[in-house]
C-alpha positions in Angstrom: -13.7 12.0 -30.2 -11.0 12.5 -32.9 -13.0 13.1 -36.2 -11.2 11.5 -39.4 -9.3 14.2 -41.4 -10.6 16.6 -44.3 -9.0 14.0 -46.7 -10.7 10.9 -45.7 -12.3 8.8 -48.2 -16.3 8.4 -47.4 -15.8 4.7 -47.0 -12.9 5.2 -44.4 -15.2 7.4 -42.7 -17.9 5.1 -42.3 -15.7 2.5 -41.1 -14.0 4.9 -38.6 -17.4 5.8 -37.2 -19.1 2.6 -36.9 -15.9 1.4 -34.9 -15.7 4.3 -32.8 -19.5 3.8 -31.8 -19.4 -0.5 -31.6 -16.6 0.0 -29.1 -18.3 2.7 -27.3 -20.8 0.2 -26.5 -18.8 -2.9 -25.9 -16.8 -0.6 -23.2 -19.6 1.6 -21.6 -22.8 -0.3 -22.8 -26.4 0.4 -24.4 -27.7 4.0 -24.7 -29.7 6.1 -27.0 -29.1 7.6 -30.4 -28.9 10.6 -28.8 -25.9 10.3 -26.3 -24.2 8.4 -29.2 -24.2 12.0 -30.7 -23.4 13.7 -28.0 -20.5 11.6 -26.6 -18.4 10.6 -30.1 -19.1 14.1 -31.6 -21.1 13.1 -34.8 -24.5 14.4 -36.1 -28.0 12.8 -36.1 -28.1 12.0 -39.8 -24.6 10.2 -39.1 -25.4 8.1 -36.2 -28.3 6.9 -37.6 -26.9 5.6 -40.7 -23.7 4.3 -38.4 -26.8 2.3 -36.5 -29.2 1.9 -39.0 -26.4 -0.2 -41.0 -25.2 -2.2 -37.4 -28.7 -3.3 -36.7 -29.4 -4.1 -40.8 -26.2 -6.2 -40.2 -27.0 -8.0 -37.0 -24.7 -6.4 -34.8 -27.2 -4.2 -32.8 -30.6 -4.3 -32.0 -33.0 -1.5 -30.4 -35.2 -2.0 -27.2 -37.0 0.2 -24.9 -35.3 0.8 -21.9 -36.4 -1.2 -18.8 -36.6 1.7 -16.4 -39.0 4.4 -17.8 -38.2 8.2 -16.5 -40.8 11.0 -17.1 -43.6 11.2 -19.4 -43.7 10.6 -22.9 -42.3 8.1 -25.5 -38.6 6.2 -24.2 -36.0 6.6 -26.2 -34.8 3.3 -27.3 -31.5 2.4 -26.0 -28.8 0.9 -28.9 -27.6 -2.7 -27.7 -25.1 -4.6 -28.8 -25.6 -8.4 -29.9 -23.6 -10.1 -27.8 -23.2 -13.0 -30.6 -22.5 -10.5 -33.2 -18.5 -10.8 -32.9 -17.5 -13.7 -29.9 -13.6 -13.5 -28.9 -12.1 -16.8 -26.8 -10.1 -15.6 -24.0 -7.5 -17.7 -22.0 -5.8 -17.4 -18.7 -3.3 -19.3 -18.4 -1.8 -19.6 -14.6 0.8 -22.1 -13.0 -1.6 -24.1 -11.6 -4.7 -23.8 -13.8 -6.0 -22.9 -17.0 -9.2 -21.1 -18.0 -10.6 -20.1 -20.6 -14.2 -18.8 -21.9 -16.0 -17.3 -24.9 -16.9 -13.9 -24.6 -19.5 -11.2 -26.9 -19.8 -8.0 -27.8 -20.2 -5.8 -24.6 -18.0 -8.5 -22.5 -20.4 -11.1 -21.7 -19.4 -14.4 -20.8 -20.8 -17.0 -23.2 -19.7 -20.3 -21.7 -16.8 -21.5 -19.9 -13.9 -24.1 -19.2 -10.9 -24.6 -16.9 -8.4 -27.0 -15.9 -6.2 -27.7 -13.5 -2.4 -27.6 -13.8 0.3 -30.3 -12.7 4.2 -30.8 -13.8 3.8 -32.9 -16.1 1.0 -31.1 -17.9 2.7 -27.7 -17.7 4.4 -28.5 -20.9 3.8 -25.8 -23.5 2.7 -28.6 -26.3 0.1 -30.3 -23.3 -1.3 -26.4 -22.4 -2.3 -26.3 -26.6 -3.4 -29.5 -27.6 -5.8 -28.8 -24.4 -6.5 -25.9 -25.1 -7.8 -26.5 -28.6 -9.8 -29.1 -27.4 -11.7 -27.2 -24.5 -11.9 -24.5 -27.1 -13.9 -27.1 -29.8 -16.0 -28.2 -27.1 -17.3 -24.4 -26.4 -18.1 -24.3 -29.4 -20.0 -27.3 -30.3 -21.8 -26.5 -26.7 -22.9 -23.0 -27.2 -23.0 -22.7 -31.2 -20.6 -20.0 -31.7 -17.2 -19.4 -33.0 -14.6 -17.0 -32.2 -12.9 -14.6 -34.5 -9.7 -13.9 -32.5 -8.1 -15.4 -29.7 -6.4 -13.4 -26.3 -4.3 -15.5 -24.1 -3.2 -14.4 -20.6 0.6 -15.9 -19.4 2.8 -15.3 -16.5 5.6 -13.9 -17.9 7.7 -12.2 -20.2 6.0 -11.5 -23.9 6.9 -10.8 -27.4 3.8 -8.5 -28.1 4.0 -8.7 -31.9 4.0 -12.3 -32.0 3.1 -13.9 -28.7 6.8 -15.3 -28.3 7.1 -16.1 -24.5 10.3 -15.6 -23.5 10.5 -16.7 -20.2 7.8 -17.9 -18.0 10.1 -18.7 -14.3 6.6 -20.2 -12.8 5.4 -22.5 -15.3 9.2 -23.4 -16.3 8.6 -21.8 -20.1 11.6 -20.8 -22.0 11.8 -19.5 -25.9 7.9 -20.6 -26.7 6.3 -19.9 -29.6 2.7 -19.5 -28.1 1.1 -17.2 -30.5 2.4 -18.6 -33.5 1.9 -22.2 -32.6 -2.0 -21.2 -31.2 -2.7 -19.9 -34.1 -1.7 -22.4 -36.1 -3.7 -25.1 -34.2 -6.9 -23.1 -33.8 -6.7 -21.2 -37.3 -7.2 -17.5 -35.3 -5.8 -14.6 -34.9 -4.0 -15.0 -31.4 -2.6 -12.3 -29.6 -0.7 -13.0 -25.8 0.4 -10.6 -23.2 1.6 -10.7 -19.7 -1.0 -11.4 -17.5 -0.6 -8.3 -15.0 -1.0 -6.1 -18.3 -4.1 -8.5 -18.9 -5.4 -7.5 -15.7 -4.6 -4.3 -15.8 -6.2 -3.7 -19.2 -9.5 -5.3 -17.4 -9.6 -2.8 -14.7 -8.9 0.0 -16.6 -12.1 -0.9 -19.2 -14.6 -2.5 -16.7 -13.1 -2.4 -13.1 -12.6 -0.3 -10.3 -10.1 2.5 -12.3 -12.6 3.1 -15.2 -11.8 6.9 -14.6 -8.6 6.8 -13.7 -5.5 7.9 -16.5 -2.7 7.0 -14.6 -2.8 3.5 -12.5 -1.0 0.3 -11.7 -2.2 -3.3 -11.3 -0.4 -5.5 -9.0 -1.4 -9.6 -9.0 -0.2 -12.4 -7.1 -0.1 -16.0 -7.9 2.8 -18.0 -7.4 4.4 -15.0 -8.3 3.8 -11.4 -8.9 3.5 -9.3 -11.7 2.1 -5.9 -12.4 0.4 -3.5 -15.4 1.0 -0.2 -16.0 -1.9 2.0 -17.3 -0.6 5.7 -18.5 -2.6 9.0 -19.6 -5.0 6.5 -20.1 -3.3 4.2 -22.2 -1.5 0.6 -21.7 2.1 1.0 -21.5 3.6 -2.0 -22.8 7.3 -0.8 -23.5 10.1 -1.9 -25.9 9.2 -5.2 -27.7 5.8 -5.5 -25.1 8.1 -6.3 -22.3 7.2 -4.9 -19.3 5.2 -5.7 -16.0 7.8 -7.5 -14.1 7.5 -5.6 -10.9 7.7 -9.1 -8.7 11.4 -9.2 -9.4 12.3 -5.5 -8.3 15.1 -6.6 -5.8 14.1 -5.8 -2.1 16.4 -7.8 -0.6 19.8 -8.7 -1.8 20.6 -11.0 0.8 16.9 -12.7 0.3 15.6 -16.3 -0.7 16.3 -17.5 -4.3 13.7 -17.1 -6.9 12.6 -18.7 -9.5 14.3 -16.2 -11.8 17.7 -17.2 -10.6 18.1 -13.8 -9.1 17.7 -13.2 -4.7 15.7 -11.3 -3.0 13.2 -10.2 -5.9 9.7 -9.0 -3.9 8.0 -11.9 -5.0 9.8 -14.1 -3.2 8.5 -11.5 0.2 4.9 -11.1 -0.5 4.6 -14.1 -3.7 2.1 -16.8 -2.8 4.4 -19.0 -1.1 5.3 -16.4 1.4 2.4 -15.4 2.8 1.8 -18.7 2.7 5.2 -18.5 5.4 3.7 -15.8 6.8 0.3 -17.6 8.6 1.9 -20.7 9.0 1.2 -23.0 6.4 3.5 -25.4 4.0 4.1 -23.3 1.3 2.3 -25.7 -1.2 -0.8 -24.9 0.4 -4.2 -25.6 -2.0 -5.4 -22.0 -3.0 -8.4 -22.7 -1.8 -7.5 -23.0 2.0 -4.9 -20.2 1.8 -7.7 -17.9 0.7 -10.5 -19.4 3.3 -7.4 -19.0 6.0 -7.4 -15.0 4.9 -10.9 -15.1 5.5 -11.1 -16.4 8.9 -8.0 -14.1 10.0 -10.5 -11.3 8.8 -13.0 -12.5 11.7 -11.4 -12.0 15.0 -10.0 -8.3 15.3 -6.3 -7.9 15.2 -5.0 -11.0 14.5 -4.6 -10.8 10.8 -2.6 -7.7 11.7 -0.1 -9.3 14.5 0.1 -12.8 11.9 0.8 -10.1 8.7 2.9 -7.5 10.0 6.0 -8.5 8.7 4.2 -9.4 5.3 2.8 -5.8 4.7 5.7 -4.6 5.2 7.5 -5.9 2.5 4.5 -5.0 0.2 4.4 -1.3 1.1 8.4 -1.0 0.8 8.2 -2.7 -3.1 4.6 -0.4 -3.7 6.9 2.7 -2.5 9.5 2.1 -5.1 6.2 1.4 -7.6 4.6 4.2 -6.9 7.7 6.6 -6.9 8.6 5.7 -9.8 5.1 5.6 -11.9 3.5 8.5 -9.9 0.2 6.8 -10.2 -3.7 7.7 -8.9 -4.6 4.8 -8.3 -3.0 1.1 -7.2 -5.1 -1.7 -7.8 -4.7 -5.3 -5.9 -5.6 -7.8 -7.8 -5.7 -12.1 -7.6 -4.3 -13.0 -4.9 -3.7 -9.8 -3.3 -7.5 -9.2 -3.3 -7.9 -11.7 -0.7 -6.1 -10.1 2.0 -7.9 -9.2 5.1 -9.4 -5.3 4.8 -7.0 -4.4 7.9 -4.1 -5.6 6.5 -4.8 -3.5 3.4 -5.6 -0.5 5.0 -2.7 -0.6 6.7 -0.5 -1.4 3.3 -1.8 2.1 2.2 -1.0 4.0 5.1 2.5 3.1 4.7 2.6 3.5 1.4 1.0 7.1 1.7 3.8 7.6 4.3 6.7 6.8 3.2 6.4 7.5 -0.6 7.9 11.0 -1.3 5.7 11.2 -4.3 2.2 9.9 -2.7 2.5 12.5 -0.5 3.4 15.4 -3.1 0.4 14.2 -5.1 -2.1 14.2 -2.0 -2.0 10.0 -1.7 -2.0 7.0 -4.3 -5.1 5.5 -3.4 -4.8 1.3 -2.9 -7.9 -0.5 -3.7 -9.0 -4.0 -4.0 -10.3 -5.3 -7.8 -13.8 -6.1 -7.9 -13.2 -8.4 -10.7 -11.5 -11.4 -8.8 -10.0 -14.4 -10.3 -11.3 -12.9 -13.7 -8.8 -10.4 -14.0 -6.9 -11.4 -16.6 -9.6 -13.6 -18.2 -11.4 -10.4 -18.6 -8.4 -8.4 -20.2 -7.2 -11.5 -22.2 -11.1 -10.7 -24.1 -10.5 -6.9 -24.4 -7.2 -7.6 -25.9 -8.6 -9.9 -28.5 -11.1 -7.1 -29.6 -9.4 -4.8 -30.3 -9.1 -5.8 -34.0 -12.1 -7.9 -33.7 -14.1 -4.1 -33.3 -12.5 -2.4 -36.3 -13.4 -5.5 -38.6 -16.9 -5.7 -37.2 
């Protein structure tokens, strides 16, 4: 906990330390006055009047703890209102959008999605949808968001949201966080939807501990997020993530970048879609329900994927010498390949990367969060003003 310095006004204070502590439990969740003290460094006389004025304001409440330990008096454990400060959060994918309000603590107030065709991938047909799904979350559930966080595959202006190319959705020069915020009267902010997931794992997935990790996701394409000393890295301008289109294979199929042989076009969507015998326009749905059957009957997901894990250990070795990170997380997509074809994706990578094997193994893990991913980082990304203002 980095305490303000010597010269810090008292009202700067406060504000610092009733920040520090709201996000504290929006990340990590309700506890007790007394690990509030302990964890962000502060006294008793502080936290209390940091909770003391939350609660008097709405923003917490108090409640004895479900599970009693020991004898005596619970302490009561400091909660959150989920209500208190509600972000909307969009995903926004080549086939589908989704999107859902979200409170305090990451709880998922109500939801909508969409499917996506060519003619409504449009970046005008996206918006004008989007405001209306967003008006009807609210009228349904009685709550309004402060700030918005928006999810895209592809290439993003941080600062201001300016999409510069999206290869997938067929997005050039688009002004999506200007023009979203001009429709739904928010702040908006957008990022690259790998950095969304990554973001997402790194606050309330599977590398919650972890400093030093990257995210990998597959849709039609792939993209990845880079988490470092415990920190998104998001590069010059916000532009970074675009590991799909490392080139594996010069002499390889086009992609929709107008490069060859980038690894998306090896281990993309419509690849492994190649690689189990299916029309690469395959529904999602009986691509991953395909996965799930190969899983059944030992070693055939193995024989039928060979050639498909191989391409995605030789892009993760390049990843992973590169970025020298703990942990590898698959997400999307990816998280749907059979347990055996994993496995064997990270003993390849452990072999064959010089710097895996210096640092005793980049571990390769599966996300527990899903489809969600990015939903769920698109949130975090949207509080992170949201929690100073609160």
């Amino acid at each position: 906990m980095t305490q303000p310095g010597s010269g810090t006004r008292p009202d700067d204070a406060r504000r610092h330390n009733r920040a520090v502590l709201l996000r504290r439990l929006h990340v990590e969740g309700p506890c007790t006055r007394a690990t509030l003290a302990g964890e962000l460094g502060l006294n008793r006389s502080t936290i209390k009047a940091v909770v003391d004025g939350l609660a008097e304001a709405g923003v917490v409440t108090e409640a004895v703890p479900a599970r009693r330990s020991g004898a005596g008096r619970p302490s009561l454990l400091v909660l959150p209102d989920p209500q208190a400060a509600v972000v909307l959060a969009v995903d926004i994918r080549v086939e589908q959008v989704a999107l859902a309000m979200v409170g305090i603590g990451g709880q998922i107030l109500g939801r909508h999605s969409w499917n996506l065709h060519r003619t409504t991938r449009l970046p005008g047909e996206v918006i004008t949808h989007l405001a209306e799904s967003a008006a009807l979350l609210r009228d349904e559930l009685g709550v309004a968001e402060q700030a918005v966080g928006v999810s895209v595959p592809g290439v993003v202006r941080r600062s201001d949201g300016f999409v510069h190319e999206a290869p997938n959705l067929g997005w050039r020069d688009v002004e999506l966080g200007t023009r979203l915020a001009a429709v739904l009267a928010r702040p908006v902010q957008v990022a690259n939807d790998a950095e969304a997931g990554a973001l997402a794992e790194h606050l309330r997935g599977i590398g919650r501990d972890v400093a030093d990790m990257v995210y990998l996701s597959a849709d039609v394409g792939v993209g990845g997020g880079v988490v470092s000393g415990g920190q998104p890295l998001r590069g010059t301008g916000g532009y970074v993530g675009e590991l799909g289109h490392l080139m594996v294979r010069p002499d390889g199929r086009e992609c929709f970048c107008g490069s060859h042989g980038c690894w998306e076009t090896e281990v993309g969507e419509p690849a492994l879609c190649r690689a189990l015998g299916l029309p690469e326009d395959t529904p999602r749905g009986v691509l991953v329900a395909e996965l799930r059957d190969l899983a059944v009957v030992p070693g055939r997901a193995d024989r039928l994927l060979e050639g498909y894990a191989g391409w995605m250990a030789a892009g993760l070795v390049t990843v992973v010498n590169m970025l020298a990170p703990e942990l590898v997380v698959l997400g999307d997509l990816f998280g749907a390949l059979p347990p055996s074809v994993v496995e064997r994706i990270g003993s390849e990578l452990r072999r064959r990367s010089l710097v895996s094997r210096a640092a005793g193994g980049t571990r390769l893990a599966v996300s527990p969060l899903g489809r969600d991913g990015a939903l769920v980082g698109a949130a975090e990304i949207a509080f992170e003003p949201v929690l100073a203002a609160v």
